[in-house]
C-alpha positions in Angstrom: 4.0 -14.9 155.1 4.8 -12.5 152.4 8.0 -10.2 152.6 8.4 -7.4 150.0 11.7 -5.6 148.8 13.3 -3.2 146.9 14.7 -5.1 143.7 18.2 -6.2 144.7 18.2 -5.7 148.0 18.5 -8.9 149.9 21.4 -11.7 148.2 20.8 -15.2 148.2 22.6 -15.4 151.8 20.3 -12.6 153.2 17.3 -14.7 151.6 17.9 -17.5 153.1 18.7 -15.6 156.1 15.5 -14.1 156.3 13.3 -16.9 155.5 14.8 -18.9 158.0 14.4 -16.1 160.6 11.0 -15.3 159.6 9.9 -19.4 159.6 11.2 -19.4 163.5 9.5 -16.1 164.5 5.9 -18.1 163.3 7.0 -21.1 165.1 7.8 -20.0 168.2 4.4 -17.4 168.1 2.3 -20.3 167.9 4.1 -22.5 170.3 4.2 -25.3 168.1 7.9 -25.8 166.5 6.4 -28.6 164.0 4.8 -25.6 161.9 8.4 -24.4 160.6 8.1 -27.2 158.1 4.7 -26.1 157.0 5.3 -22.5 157.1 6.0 -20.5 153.2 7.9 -17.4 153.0 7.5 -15.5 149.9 10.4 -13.1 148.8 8.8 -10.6 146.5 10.7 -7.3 144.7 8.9 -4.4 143.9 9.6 -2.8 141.2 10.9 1.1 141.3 7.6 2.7 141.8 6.0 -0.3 143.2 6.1 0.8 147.0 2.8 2.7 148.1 3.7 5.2 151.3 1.4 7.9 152.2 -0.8 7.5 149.3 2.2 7.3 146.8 3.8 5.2 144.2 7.6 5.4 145.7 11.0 4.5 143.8 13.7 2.9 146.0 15.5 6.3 146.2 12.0 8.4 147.6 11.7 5.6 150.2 15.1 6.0 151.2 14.8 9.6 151.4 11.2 9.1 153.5 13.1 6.7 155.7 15.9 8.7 156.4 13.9 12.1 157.1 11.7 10.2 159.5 15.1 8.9 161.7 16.5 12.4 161.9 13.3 13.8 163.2 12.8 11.0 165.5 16.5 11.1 166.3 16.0 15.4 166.9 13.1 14.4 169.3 14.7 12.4 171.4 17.6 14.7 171.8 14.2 17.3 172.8 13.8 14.5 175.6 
């Protein structure tokens, strides 16, 4: 399993968080807790322009924009509901 960040953005206690999280989430979908020892996380950072969204190279700060447009329109349709 391969997880991919922006640079910076998890600490070594939110890595081992994750990895740890991640590792039981395989385990438990295959029913068989004796894969956590043979399961591999990788922790990979992308680079400032090495996110691709909608067909674009994206710096941290574009995706962070993207993100935060799409939960005020999804936030506005719900108030619609």
């Amino acid at each position: 399993m391969q997880v991919l960040t922006n640079a910076g953005a998890l600490d070594r206690d939110k890595q081992i968080a994750v990895v740890s999280r991640f590792t039981g989430m395989v385990a438990e979908a295959a029913g068989d807790p004796t894969l956590a020892d043979r399961t591999w996380v990788l922790l990979t950072e992308a680079v400032p322009g090495g996110w691709g969204l909608g067909g674009h190279a994206n710096t941290n700060d574009e995706l962070v924009a993207a993100a935060r447009k799409q939960i005020a329109e999804l936030r506005a349709m719900a108030g619609e509901q």
